[in-house]
N, C-alpha and C positions, 0 to 999 in steps of 0.2 A: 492522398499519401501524407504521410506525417514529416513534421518539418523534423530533420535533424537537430538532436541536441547532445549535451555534455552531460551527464551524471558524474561531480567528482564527490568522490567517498577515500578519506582516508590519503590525498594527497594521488589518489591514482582519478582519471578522467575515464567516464564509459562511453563509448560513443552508442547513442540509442538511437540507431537508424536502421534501415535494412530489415530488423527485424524486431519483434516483438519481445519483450523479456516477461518471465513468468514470474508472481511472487506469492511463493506456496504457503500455507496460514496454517499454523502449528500451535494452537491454545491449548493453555493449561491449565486452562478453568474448568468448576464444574460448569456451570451453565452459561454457555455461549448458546447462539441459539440452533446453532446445527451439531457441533461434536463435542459439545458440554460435555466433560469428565469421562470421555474418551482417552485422552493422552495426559489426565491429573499425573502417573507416575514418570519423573523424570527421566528413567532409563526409556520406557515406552516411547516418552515423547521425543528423544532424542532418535531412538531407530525409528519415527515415524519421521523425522525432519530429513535426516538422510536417504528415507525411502523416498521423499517427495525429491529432493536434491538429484536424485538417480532418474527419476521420469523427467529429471530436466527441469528442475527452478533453479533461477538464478541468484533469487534472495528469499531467504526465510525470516518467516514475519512471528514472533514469539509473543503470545501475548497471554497474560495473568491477570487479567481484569475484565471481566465479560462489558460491552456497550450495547446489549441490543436493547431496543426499544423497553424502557423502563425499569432500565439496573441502576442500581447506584452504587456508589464509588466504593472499594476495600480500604482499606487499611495499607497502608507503604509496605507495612511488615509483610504482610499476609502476601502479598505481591513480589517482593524481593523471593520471597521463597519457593514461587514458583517457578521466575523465570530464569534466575541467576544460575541454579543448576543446571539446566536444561541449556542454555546459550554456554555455558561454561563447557559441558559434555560436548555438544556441538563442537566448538572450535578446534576442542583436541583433536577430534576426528573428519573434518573436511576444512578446506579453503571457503567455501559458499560465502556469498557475502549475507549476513546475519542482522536482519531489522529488530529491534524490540517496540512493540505496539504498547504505549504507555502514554500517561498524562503528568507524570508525578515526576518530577528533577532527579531526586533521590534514586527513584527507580532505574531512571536512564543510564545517571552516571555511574551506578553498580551494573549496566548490564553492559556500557562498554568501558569498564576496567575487568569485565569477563571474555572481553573479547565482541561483541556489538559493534558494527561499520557502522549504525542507522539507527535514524530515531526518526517513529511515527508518530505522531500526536494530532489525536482526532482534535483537538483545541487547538491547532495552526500556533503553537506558543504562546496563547493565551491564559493559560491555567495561571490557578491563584497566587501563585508570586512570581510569575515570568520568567523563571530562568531558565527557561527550559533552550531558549536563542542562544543567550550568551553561552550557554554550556555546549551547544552544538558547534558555536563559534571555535572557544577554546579547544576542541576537542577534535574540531575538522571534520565532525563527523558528518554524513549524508542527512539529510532532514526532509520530510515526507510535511506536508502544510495540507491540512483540510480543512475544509469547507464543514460546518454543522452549526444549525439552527439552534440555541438553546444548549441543554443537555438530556445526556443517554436517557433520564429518567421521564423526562418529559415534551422530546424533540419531535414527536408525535401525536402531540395535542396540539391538533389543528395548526399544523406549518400553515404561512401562509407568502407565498410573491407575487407582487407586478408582475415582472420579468427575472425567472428565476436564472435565466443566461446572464443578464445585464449586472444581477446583482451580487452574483457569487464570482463576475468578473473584478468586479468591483476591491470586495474584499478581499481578491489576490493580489490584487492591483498594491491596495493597501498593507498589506499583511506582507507581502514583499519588500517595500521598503522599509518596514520596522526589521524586518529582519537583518537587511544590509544595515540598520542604523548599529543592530546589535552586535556585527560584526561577522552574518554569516554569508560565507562568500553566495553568491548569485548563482554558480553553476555547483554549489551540494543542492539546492533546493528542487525537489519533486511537487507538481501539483497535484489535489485529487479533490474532486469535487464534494465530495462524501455522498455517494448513494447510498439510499434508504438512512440519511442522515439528518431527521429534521426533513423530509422531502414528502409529499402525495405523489400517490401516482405519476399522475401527468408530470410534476416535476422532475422525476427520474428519466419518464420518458425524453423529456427536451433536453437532458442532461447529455444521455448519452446520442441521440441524434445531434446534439448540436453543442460537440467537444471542441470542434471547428473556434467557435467563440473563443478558446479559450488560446488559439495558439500565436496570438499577436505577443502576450505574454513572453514568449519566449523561455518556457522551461517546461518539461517531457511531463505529461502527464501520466495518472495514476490512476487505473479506476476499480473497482471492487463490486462488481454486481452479482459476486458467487452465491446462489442459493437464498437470495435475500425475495423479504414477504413481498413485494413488488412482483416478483415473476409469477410468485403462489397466488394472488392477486389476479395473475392476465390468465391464469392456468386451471384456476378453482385449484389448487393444492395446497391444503392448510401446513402440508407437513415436508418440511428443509430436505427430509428425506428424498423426496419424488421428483426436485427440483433440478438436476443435473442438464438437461436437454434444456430447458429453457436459460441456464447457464451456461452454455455453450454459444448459444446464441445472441444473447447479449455482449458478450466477449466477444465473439466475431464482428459485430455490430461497432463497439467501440474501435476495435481496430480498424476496421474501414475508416471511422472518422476519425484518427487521428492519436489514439491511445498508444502510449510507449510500453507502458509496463502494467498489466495484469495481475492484480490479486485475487485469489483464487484457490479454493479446497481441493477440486479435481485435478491436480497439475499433469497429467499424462492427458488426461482427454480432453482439454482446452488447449494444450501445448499442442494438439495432432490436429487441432480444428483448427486451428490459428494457423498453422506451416502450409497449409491446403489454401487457406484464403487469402494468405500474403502473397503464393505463387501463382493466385488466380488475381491480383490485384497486378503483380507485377516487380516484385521486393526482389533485390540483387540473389539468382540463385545460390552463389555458394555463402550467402547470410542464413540460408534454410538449416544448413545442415553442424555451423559450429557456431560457438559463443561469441558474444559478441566481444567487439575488440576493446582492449584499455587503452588508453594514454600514457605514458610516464610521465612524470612528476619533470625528469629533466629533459627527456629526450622530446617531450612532446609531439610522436608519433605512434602512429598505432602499432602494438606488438600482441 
């Protein structure tokens, strides 16, 4: 079972116990590598974010800069212009709590002055001038920290660990206290190890068998195994397409060991997989069937 934790976003606390939260992945790229320029138009993307939102995600994850294995970086401009409308449109139209998946400051802090609770940054706050911390700090916003080898372009030429459990503890270990130095409280912060990030096979594999490692740490973990080449990998399926079954089951896998919050294309069929294996694990019944509970800011009880 997974240990309870706090997600605060926004001055409100989540409590992520009982049950698993989903976080549905709404790019506006052309070439990500599963729904590349599928949802390029912003009205499109926006009635796909609230379709995903209706099967039950609890955060949408927006993103305008493709990472798969040997992209390299846009333009800030080029980026603003995809996500800012799109998270903008979003807000008008639901409460959901709304991540932007980015590396870039600039990016961030136009995507929550459009209304963004959350910033994802496959650089753990390491991008080229840093401020990606301090801005999460001032801003209270929720912050997602991963884990990756190198970068997008080249995280794939020949990764290599000792101990790929020992060492990406490690650097949360580390990447944790830079961030309180920054100023961001300890319970906004999400962990996520990055699969297929910088990782071989085998590495993915002991990632998500052994999430366990990760929860001395004490902050909810994140994991993202939707449709990525690892499964195509165990499956012979070259194509992101075919992948869905085998992403099912990796998500259910993480949840047994210890996964809070799922990132994820399929948000209906991984949310129906996940409710079946939480009430076979043993997860508080009436956590199956509503959202998970907040905190208040003052009251500091769940409502």
């Amino acid at each position: 079972m997974k240990n309870e934790a706090v997600f605060r976003v926004r001055g409100t606390g989540h409590r992520l116990a009982g049950r698993t939260w989903i976080m549905g992945i709404v790019n506006v790229t052309p070439d990500s590598f599963y729904d590349g320029g599928r949802f390029a138009d912003p009205a499109r993307a926006v009635d796909h974010a609230l379709e995903l939102a209706g099967e039950g995600a609890d955060i949408l994850d927006v993103g305008g800069e493709s990472t798969r294995p040997g992209s390299t970086p846009i333009p800030a401009a080029d980026e603003l212009g995809r996500v800012v409308p799109v998270i903008a449109g979003l807000r008008r139209q639901s409460p959901v709590l709304i991540s932007v998946d980015t590396t870039k400051p600039e990016v961030a802090e136009a995507a929550l002055d459009a209304g963004a609770d959350i910033i994802n940054d496959i650089t753990a706050g390491e991008g080229l001038d840093h401020r990606m911390l301090g801005l999460a700090a001032h801003r209270n916003a929720g912050f997602v920290l991963m884990h990756m080898k190198g970068a997008p372009k080249t995280m794939q030429d020949k990764p290599l660990y000792d101990d790929v459990l020992g060492e990406i503890r490690g650097f949360f270990a580390a990447r944790l206290e830079i961030a309180r130095a920054y100023g961001l409280p300890f319970e906004n912060i999400v962990l996520d190890p990055g699969i297929g990030f910088g990782k071989r096979l085998e590495d993915n594999l002991a990632l998500l068998n052994g999430l366990g490692a990760f929860a001395g740490l004490g902050r909810p973990l994140l994991v993202g195994p939707s449709r990525k080449g690892f499964i195509g990998r165990l499956l012979d399926l070259p194509s992101a397409d075919d992948r869905l079954e085998g992403s099912i089951a990796a998500a259910v896998v993480a949840v047994v060991r210890g996964a809070h919050i799922l990132r994820v294309h399929d948000v209906r069929a991984v949310r129906r997989a996940v409710l079946v294996a939480e009430a076979i694990t043993g997860s508080p019944p009436d956590s199956l069937a509503g959202a998970a509970g907040t905190i208040g800011e003052e009251a500091g009880r769940v409502r």
